[in-house]
GUFIMAR-315344 format. One record per residue (C-alpha): residue in one letter; x, y, z. Coordinates in nm, 2 decimals, always signed. Layout:
% GUFIMAR-315344
<pt rest="a" X="X" Y="Y" Z="Z"/>
...
END
This chain:
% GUFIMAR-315344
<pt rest="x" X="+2.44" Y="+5.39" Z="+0.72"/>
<pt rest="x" X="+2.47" Y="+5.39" Z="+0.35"/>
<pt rest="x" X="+2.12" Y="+5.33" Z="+0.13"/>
<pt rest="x" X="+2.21" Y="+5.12" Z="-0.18"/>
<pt rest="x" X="+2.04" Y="+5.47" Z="-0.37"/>
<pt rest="x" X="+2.35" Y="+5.65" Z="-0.23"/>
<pt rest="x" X="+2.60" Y="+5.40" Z="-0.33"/>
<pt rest="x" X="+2.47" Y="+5.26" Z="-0.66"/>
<pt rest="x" X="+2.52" Y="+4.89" Z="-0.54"/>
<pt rest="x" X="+2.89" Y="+4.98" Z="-0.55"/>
<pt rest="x" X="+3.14" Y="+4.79" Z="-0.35"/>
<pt rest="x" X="+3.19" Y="+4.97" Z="+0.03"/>
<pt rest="x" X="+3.53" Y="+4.93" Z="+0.20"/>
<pt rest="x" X="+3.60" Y="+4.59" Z="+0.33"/>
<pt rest="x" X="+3.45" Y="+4.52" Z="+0.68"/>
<pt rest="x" X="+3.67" Y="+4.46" Z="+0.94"/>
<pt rest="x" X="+3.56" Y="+4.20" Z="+1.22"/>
<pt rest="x" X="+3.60" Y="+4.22" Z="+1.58"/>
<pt rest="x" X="+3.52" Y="+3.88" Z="+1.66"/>
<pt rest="x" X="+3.82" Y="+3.67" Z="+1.89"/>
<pt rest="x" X="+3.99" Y="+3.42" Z="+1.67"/>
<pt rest="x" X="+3.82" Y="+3.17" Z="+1.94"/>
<pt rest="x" X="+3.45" Y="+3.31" Z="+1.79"/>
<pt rest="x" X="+3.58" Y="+3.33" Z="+1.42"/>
<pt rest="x" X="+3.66" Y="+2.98" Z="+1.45"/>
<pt rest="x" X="+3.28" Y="+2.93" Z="+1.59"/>
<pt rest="x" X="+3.14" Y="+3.12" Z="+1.27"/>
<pt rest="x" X="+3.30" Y="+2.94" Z="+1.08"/>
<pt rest="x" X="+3.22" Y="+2.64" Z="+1.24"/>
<pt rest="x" X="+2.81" Y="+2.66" Z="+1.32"/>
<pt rest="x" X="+2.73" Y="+2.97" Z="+1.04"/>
<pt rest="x" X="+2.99" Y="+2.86" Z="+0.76"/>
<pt rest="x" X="+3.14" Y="+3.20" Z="+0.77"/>
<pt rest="x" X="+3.51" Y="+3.21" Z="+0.60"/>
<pt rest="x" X="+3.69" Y="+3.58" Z="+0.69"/>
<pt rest="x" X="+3.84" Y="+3.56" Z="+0.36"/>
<pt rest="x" X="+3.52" Y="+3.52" Z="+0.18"/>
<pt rest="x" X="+3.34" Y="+3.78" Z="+0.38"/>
<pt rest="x" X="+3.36" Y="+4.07" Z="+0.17"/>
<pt rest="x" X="+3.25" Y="+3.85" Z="-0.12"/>
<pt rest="x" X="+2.94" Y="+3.70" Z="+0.03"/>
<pt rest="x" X="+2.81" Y="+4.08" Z="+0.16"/>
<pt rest="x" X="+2.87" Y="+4.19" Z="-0.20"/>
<pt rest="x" X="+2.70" Y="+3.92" Z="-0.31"/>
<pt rest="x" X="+2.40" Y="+4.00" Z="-0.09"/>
<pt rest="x" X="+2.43" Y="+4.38" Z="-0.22"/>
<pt rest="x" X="+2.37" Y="+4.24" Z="-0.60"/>
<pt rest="x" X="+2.05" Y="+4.14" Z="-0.47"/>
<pt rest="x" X="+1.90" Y="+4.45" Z="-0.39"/>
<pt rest="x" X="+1.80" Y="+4.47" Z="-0.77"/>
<pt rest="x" X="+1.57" Y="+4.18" Z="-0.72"/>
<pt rest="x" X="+1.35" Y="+4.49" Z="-0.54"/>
<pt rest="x" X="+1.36" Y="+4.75" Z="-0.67"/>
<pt rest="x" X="+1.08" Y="+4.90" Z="-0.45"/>
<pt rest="x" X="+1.31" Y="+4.89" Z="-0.13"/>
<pt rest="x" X="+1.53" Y="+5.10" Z="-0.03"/>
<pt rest="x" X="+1.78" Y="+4.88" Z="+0.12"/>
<pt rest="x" X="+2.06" Y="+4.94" Z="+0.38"/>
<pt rest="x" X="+2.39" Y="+4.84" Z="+0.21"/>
<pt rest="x" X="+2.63" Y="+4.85" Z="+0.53"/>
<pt rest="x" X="+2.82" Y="+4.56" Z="+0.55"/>
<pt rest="x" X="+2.83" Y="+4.50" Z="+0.89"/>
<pt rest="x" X="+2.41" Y="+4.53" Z="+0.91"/>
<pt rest="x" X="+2.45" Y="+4.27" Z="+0.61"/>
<pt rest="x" X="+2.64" Y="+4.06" Z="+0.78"/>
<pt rest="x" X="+2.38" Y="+4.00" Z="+1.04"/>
<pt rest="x" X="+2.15" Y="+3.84" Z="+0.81"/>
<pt rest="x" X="+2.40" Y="+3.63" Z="+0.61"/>
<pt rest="x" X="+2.53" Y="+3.49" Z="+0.97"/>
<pt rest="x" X="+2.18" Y="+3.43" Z="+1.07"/>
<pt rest="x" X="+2.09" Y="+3.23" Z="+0.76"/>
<pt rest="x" X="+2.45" Y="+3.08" Z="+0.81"/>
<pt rest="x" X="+2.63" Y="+3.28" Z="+0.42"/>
<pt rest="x" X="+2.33" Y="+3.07" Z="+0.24"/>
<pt rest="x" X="+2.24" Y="+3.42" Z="+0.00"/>
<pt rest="x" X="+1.89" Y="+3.32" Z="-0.09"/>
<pt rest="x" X="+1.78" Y="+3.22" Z="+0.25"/>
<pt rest="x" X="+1.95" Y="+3.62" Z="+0.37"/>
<pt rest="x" X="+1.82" Y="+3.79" Z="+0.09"/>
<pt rest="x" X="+1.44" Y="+3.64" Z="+0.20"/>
<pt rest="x" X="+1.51" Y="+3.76" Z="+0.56"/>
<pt rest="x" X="+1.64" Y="+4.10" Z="+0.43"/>
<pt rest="x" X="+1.28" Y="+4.16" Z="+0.22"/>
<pt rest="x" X="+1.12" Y="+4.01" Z="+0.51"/>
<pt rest="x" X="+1.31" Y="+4.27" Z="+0.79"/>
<pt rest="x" X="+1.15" Y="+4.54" Z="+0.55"/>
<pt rest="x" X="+0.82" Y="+4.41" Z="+0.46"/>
<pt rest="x" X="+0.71" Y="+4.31" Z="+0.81"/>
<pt rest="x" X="+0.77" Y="+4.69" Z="+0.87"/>
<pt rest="x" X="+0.51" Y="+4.78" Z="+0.65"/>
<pt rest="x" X="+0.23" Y="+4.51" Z="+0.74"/>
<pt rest="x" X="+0.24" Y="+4.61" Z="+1.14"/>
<pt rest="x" X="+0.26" Y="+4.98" Z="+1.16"/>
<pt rest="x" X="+0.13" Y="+4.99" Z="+1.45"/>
<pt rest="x" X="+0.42" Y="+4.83" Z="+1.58"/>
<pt rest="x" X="+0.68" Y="+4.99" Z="+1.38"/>
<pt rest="x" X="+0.59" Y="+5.35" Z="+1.34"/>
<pt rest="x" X="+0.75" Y="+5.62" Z="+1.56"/>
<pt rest="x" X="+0.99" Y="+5.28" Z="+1.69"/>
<pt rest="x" X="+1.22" Y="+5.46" Z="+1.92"/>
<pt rest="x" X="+1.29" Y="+5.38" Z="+2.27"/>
<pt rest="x" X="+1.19" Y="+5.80" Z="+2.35"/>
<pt rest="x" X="+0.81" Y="+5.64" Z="+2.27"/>
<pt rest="x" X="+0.84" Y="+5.37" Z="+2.48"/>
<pt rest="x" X="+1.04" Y="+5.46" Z="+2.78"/>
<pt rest="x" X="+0.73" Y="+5.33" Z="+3.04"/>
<pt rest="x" X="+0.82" Y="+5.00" Z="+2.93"/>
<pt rest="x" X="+1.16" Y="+5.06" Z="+3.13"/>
<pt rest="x" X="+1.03" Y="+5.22" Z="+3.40"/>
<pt rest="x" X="+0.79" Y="+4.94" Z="+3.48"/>
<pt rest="x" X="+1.07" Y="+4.69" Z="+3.48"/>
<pt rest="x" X="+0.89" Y="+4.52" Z="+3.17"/>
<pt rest="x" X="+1.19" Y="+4.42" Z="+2.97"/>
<pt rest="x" X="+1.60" Y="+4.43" Z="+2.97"/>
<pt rest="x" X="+1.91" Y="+4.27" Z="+2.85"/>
<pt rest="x" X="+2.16" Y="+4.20" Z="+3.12"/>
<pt rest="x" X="+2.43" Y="+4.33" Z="+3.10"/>
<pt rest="x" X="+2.58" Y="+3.99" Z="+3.14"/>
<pt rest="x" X="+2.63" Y="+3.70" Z="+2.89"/>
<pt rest="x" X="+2.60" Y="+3.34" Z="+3.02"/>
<pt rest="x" X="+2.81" Y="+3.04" Z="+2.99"/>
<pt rest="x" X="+2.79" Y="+3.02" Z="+2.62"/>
<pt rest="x" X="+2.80" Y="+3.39" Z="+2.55"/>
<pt rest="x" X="+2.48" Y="+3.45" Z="+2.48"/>
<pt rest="x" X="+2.28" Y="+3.78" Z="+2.61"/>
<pt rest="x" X="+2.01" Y="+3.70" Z="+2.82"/>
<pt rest="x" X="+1.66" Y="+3.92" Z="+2.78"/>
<pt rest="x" X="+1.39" Y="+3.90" Z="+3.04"/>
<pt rest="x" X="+1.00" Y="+4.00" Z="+2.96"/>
<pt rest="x" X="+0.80" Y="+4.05" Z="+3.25"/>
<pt rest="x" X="+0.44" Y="+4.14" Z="+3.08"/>
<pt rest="x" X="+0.22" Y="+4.03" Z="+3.41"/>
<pt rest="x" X="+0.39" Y="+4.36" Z="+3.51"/>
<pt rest="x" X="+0.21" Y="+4.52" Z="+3.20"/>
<pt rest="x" X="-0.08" Y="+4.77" Z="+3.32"/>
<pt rest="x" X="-0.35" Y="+4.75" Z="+3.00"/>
<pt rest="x" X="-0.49" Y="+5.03" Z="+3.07"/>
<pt rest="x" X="-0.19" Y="+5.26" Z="+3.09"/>
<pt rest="x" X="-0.03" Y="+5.10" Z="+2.70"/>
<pt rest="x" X="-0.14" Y="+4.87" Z="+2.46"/>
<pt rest="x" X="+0.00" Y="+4.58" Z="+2.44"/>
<pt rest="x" X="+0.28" Y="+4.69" Z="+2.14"/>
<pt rest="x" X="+0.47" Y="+4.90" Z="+2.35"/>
<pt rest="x" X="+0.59" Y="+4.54" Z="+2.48"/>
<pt rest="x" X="+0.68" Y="+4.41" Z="+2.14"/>
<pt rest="x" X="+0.82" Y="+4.73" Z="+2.05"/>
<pt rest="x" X="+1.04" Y="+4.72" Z="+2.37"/>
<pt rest="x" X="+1.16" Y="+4.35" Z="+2.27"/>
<pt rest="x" X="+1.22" Y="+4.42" Z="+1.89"/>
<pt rest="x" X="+1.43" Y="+4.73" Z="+1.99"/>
<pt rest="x" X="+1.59" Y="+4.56" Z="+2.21"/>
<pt rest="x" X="+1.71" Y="+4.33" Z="+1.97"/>
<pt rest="x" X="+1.82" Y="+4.54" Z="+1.73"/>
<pt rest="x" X="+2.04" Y="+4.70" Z="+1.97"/>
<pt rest="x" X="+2.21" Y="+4.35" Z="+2.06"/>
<pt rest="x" X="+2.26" Y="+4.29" Z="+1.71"/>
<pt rest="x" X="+2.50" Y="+4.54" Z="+1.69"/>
<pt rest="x" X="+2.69" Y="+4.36" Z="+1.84"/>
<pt rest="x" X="+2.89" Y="+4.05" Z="+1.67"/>
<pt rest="x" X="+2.98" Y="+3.84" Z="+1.95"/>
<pt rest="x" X="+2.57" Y="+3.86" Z="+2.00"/>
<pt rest="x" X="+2.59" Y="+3.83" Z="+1.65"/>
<pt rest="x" X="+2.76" Y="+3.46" Z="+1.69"/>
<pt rest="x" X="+2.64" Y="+3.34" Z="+2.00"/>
<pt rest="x" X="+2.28" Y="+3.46" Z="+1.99"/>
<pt rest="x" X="+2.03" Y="+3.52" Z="+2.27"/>
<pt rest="x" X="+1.83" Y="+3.36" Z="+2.55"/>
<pt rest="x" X="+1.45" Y="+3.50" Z="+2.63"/>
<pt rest="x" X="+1.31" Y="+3.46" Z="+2.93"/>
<pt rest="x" X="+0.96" Y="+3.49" Z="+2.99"/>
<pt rest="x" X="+0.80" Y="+3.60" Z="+3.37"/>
<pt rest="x" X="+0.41" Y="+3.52" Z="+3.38"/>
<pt rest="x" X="+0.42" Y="+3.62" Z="+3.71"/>
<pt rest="x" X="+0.12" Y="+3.81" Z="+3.78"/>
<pt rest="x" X="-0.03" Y="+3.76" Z="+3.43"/>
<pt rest="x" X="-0.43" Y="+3.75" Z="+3.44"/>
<pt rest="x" X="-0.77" Y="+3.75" Z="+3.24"/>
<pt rest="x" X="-0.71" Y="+4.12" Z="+3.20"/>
<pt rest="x" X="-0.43" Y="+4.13" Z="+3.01"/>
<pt rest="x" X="-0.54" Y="+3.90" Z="+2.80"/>
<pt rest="x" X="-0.83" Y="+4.03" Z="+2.72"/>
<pt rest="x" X="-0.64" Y="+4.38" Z="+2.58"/>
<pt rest="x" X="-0.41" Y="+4.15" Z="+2.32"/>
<pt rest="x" X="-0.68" Y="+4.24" Z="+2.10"/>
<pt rest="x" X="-0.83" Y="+4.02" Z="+1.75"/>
<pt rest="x" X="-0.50" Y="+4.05" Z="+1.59"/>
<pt rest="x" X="-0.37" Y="+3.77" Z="+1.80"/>
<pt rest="x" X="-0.68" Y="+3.55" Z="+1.82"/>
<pt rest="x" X="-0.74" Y="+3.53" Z="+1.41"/>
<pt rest="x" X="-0.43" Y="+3.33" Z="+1.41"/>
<pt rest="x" X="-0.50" Y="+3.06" Z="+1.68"/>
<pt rest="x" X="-0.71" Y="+2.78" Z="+1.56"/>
<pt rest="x" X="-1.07" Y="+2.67" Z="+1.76"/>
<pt rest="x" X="-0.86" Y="+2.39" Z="+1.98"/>
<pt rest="x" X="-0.79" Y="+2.68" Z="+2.23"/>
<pt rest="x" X="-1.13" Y="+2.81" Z="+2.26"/>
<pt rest="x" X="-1.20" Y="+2.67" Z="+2.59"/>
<pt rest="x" X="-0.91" Y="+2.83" Z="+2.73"/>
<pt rest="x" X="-0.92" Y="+3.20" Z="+2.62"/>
<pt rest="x" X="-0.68" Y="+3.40" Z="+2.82"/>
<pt rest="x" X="-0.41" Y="+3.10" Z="+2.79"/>
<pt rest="x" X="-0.47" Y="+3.10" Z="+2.47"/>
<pt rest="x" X="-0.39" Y="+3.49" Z="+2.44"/>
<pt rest="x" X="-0.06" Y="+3.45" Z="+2.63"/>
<pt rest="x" X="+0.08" Y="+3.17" Z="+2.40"/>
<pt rest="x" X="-0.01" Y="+3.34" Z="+2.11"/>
<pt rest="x" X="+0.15" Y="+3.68" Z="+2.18"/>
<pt rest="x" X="+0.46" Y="+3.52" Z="+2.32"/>
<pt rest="x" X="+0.46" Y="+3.30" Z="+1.98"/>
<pt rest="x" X="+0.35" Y="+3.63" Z="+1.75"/>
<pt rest="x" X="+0.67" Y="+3.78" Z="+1.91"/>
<pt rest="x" X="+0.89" Y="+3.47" Z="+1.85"/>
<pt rest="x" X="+0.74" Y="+3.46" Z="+1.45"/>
<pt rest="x" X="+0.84" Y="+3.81" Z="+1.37"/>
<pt rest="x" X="+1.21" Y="+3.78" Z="+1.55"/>
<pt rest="x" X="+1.24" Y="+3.44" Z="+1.41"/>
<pt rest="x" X="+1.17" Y="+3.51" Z="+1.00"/>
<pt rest="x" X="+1.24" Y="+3.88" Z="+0.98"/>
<pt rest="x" X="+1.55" Y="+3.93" Z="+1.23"/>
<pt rest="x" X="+1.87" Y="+3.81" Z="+1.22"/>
<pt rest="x" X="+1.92" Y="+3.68" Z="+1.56"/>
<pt rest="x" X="+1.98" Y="+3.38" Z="+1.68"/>
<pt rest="x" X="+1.73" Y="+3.30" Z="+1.95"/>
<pt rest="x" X="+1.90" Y="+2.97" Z="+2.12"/>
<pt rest="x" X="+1.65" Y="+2.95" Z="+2.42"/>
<pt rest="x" X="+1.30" Y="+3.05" Z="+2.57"/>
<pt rest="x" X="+1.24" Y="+2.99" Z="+2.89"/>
<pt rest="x" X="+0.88" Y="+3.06" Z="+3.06"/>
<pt rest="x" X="+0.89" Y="+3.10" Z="+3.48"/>
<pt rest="x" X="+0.64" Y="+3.18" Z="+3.73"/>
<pt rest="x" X="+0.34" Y="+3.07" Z="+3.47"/>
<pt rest="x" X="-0.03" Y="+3.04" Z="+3.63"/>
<pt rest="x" X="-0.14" Y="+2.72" Z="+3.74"/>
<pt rest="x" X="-0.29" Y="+2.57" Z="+3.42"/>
<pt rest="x" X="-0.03" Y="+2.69" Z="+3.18"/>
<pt rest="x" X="+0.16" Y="+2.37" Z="+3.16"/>
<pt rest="x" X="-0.18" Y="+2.18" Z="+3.11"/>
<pt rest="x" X="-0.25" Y="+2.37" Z="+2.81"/>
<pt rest="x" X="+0.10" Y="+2.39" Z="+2.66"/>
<pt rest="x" X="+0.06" Y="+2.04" Z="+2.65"/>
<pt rest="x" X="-0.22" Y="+2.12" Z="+2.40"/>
<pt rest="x" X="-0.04" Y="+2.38" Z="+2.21"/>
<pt rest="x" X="+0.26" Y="+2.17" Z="+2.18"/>
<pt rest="x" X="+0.20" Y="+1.92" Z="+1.89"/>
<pt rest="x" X="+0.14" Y="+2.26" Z="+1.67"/>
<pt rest="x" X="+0.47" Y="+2.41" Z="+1.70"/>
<pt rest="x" X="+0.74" Y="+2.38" Z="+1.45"/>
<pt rest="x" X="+1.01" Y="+2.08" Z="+1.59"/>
<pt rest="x" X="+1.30" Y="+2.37" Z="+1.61"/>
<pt rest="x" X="+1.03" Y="+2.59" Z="+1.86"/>
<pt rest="x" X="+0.94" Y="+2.29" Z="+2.05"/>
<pt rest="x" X="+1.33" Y="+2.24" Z="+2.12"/>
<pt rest="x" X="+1.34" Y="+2.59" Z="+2.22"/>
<pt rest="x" X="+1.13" Y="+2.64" Z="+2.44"/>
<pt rest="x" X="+1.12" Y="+2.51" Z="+2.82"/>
<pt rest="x" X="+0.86" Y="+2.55" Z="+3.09"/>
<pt rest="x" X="+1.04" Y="+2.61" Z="+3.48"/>
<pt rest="x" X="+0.75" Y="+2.66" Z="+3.68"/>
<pt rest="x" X="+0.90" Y="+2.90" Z="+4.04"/>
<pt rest="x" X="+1.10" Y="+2.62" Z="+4.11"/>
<pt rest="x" X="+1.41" Y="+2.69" Z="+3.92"/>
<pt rest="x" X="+1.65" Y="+2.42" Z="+3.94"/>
<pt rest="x" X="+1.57" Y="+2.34" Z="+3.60"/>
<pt rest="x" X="+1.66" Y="+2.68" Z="+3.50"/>
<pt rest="x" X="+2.00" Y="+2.71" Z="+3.61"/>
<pt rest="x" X="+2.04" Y="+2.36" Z="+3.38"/>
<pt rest="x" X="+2.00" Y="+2.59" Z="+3.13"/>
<pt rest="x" X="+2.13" Y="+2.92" Z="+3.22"/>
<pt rest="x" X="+2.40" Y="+2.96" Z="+3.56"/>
<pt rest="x" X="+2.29" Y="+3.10" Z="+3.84"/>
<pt rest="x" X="+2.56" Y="+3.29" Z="+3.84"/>
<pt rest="x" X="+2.42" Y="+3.52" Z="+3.49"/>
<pt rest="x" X="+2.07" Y="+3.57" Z="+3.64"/>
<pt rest="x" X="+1.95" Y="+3.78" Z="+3.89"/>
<pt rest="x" X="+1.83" Y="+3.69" Z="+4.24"/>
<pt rest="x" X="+1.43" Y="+3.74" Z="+4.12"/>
<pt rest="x" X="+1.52" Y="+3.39" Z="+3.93"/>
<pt rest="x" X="+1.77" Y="+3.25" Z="+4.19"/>
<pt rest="x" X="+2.08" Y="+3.39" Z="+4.06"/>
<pt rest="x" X="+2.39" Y="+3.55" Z="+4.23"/>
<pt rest="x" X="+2.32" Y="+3.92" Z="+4.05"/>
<pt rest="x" X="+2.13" Y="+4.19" Z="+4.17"/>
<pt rest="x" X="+1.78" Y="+4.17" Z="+4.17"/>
<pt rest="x" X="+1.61" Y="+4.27" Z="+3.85"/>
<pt rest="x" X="+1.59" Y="+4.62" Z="+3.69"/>
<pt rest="x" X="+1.58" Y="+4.81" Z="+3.39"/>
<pt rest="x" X="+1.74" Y="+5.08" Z="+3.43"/>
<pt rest="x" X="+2.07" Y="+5.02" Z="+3.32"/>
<pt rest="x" X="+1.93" Y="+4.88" Z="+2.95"/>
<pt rest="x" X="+1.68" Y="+5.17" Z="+2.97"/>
<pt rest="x" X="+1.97" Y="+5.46" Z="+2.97"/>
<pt rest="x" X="+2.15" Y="+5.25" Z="+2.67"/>
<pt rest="x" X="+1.85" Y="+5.24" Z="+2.47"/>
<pt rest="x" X="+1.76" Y="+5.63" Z="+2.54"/>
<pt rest="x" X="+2.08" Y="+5.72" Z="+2.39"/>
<pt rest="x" X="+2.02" Y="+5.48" Z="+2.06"/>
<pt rest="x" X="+1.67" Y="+5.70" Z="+1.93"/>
<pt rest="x" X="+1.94" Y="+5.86" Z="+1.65"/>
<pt rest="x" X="+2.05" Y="+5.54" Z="+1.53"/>
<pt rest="x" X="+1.65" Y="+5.42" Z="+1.51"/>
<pt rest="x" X="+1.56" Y="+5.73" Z="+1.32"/>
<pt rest="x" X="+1.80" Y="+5.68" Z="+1.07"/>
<pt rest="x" X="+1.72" Y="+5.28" Z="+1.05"/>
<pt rest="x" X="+1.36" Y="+5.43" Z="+1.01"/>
<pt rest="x" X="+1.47" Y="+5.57" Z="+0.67"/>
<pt rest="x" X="+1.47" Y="+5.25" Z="+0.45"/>
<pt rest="x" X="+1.20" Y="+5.04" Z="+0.36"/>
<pt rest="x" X="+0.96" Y="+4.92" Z="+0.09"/>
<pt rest="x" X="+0.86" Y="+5.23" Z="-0.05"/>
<pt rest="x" X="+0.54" Y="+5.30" Z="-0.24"/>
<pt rest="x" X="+0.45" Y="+5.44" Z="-0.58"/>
<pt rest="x" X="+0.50" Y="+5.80" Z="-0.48"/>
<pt rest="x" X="+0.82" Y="+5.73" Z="-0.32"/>
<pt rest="x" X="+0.91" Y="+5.51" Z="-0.60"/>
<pt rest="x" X="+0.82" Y="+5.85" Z="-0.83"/>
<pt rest="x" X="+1.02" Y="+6.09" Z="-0.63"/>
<pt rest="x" X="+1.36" Y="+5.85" Z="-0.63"/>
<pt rest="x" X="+1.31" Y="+5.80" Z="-0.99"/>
<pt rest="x" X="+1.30" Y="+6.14" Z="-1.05"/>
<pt rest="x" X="+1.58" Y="+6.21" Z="-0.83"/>
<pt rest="x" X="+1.81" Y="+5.94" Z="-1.10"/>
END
């Protein structure tokens, strides 16, 4: 992928879609995409890079196209999610540092976290988390927003994904106190006192909502569901509590299924989930996503290379002009 340093904020060649005419007429529709505009509106988002000049963008039109789709061609509202997809790189490295499936292969071989390979009725991937399978003292708990951000840059490579979105789908089964208790204060400075009597719910809403903040305002997907199963006993109980401080659109998102999932399948088919949730596929496993991603760790290495830069880097590329 091309840097805008490389290119000089010149025009690329013009992209070429391989959306159906049935999904072009849904972009255009729900995002306000027109094809014969499209080269337009991802110049118009290259112009922009000037606006910061202490980030060394990508200028590829398709990965520009992800983030004017996701802010539906509005340029302002792309640009922000563009400098955001960036900056949030550089306030968690924890998180984003050495990001390359290699790092973070346990995660797959735990059956933590996949995509299936299957879309459901509406053509949206579908991405299960199973973090009650998460062993605290093996990882810390990045490795499973690592696995989960990865996971969703590789989707997004995709433009039907692109257009239709995802679905998450969140196992508590077998999540305890212990796992909680490794989120660490990163989570719990941004919870208000209201969940203090409830600590280790408390932690599991918050790291579920932490991940659904950074996918939500820094990348360009379009999450259209989130679906908790198999959550502990009091869960729903303090949800209940949680509730009234969520954003409307979240609210809307998100639904509780309990192990009973009837309501589940009113959501997603039976027929695109696995037989762990009462589906008609093959029970769960990662290993299928897991060999996809191994063979990606290139194309995150060169992703790696752009970024907010800082003064020395600014130095050495202004030297380099």
């Amino acid at each position: 992928m091309a840097s805008h340093t490389d290119i000089d904020l010149k025009p690329e060649e013009e992209f070429v879609s391989t959306l159906s005419p049935e999904l072009l007429q849904k972009a255009t529709r729900e995002l306000n995409e027109k094809p014969e505009w499209r080269q337009r509106d991802i110049q118009a988002l290259r112009d922009m890079f000037t606006k910061r000049p202490d980030i060394n963008f990508c200028s590829d039109n398709g990965f520009l196209l992800r983030f004017l789709r996701a802010k539906k061609f509005d340029y302002e509202r792309a640009f922000q999610m563009l400098v955001n997809y960036y900056e949030i790189r550089k306030q968690y490295p924890g998180i984003y540092n050495e990001l390359l499936p290699s790092n973070i292969k346990h995660i797959w071989d735990n059956n933590l976290q996949a995509a299936l390979p299957s879309r459901d009725q509406e053509g949206r991937r579908i991405v299960i988390f199973r973090p009650g399978k998460w062993d605290p003292s093996e990882y810390p708990v990045q490795d499973l927003i690592k696995a989960n951000l990865l996971t969703v840059e590789k989707l997004l490579e995709d433009e039907e994904t692109q257009v239709n979105g995802i679905v998450l789908i969140g196992d508590l089964k077998g999540f305890r106190f212990s796992h909680a208790m490794h989120l660490g204060p990163l989570f719990a400075k941004q919870v208000t006192s209201i969940f203090q009597p409830c600590l280790w719910f408390r932690e599991v809403n918050l790291f579920l909502l932490q991940l659904d903040s950074i996918l939500q305002n820094a990348m360009p997907i379009r999450i259209k569901g989130m679906h908790y199963v198999n959550e502990p006993r009091l869960f729903d109980a303090v949800f209940a509590v949680v509730r009234p401080f969520l954003k409307e659109k979240l609210k809307n998102r998100i639904r509780i299924h309990g192990s009973d999932f009837t309501s589940l399948h009113e959501c997603i088919p039976s027929s695109s989930l696995p037989a762990d949730y009462g589906g008609s596929l093959p029970f769960f496993t990662s290993r299928q996503w897991k060999d996809a991603m191994l063979k990606s760790d290139n194309e995150f290495k060169e992703s790696s290379k752009y970024g907010v830069m800082d003064d020395g880097e600014m130095k050495e590329f202004a030297e380099t002009q």
